[in-house]
C-alpha positions as CSV (number, residue, x, y, z in Angstrom):
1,X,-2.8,128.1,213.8
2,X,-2.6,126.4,210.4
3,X,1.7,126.1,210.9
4,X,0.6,124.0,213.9
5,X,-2.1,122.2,212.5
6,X,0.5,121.3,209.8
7,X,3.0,120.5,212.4
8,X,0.9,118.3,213.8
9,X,-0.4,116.2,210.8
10,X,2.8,115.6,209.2
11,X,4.3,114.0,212.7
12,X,1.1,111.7,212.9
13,X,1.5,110.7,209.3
14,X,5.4,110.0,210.0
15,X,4.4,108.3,213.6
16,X,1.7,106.2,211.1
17,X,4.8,105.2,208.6
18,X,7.8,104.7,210.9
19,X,5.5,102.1,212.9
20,X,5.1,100.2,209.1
21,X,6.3,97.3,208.4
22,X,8.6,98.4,205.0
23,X,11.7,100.1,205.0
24,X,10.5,102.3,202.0
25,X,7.7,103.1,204.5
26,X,9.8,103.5,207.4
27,X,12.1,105.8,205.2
28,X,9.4,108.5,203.6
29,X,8.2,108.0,208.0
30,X,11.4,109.4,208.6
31,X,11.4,112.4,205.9
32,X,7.8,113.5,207.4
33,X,9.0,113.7,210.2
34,X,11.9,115.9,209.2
35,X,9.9,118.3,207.8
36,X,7.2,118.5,210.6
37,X,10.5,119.0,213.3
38,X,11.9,121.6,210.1
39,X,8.6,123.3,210.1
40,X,8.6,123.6,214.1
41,X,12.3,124.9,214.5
42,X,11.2,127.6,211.3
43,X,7.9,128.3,213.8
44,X,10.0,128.8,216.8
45,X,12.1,131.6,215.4
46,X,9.1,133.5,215.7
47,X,8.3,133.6,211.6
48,X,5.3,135.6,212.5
49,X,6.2,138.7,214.7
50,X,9.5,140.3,213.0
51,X,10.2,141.7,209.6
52,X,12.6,140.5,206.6
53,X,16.4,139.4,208.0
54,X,18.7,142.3,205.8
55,X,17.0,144.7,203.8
56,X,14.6,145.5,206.9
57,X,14.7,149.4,207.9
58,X,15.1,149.8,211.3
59,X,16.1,148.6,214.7
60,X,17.8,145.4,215.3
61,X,15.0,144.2,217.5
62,X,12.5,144.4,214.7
63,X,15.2,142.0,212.3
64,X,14.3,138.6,212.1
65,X,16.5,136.2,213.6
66,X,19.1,134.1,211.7
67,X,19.8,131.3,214.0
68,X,16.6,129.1,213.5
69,X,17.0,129.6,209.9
70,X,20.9,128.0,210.1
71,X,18.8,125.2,212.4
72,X,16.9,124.1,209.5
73,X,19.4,124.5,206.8
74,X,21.6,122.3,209.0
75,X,18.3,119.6,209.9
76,X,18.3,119.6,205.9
77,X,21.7,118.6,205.3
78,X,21.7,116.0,207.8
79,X,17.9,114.5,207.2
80,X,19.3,114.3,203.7
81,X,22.2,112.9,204.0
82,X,20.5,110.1,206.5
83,X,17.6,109.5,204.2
84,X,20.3,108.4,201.6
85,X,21.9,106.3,203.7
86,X,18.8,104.7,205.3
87,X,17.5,104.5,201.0
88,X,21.0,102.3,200.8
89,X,20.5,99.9,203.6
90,X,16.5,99.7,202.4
91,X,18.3,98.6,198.8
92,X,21.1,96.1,200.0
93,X,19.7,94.7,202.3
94,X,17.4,92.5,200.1
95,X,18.7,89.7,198.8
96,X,20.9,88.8,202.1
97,X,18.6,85.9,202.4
98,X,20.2,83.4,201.0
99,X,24.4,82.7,201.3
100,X,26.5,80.7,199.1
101,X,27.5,77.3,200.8
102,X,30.3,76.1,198.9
């Protein structure tokens, strides 16, 4: 119940941001929201109901599974990697006001 409560309050905070006016706004939006969705993938793997992924004794029904874990670590990368890019357009795009008429 709290994981979804969680869930839940991070995507209203990043719905609240994104729909700002600022790109630096828009921006930390977006990185909410990437941990909300990071937090609901994790939640969907069924955290809850199945023991520790290796050193687990037992049956291979009672392992956790590894694929929403490679999920997120994938989400990561790429909400990383697009929250740089987005922090680079935010920073150049600035001062594009005004061109040079010579």
């Amino acid at each position: 119940m709290t994981l979804a409560i969680t869930i839940g309050i991070l995507t209203a905070g990043a719905v609240y941001l994104i729909l700002q006016r600022g790109m630096v706004r828009i921006v930390l939006g977006f990185v909410l929201l990437s941990h909300g969705v990071n937090l609901l993938l994790m939640s969907a793997g069924g955290v809850f109901r199945r023991g520790e992924p290796l050193l687990a004794q037992g049956t291979g029904g009672l392992l956790a599974d590894p694929l929403p874990q490679a999920f997120v670590l994938t989400a990561i990368v790429i909400a990383f990697s697009i929250t740089i890019y987005m922090l680079t357009l935010a920073a150049t795009g600035k001062g594009d006001d005004t061109e040079d008429a010579s």
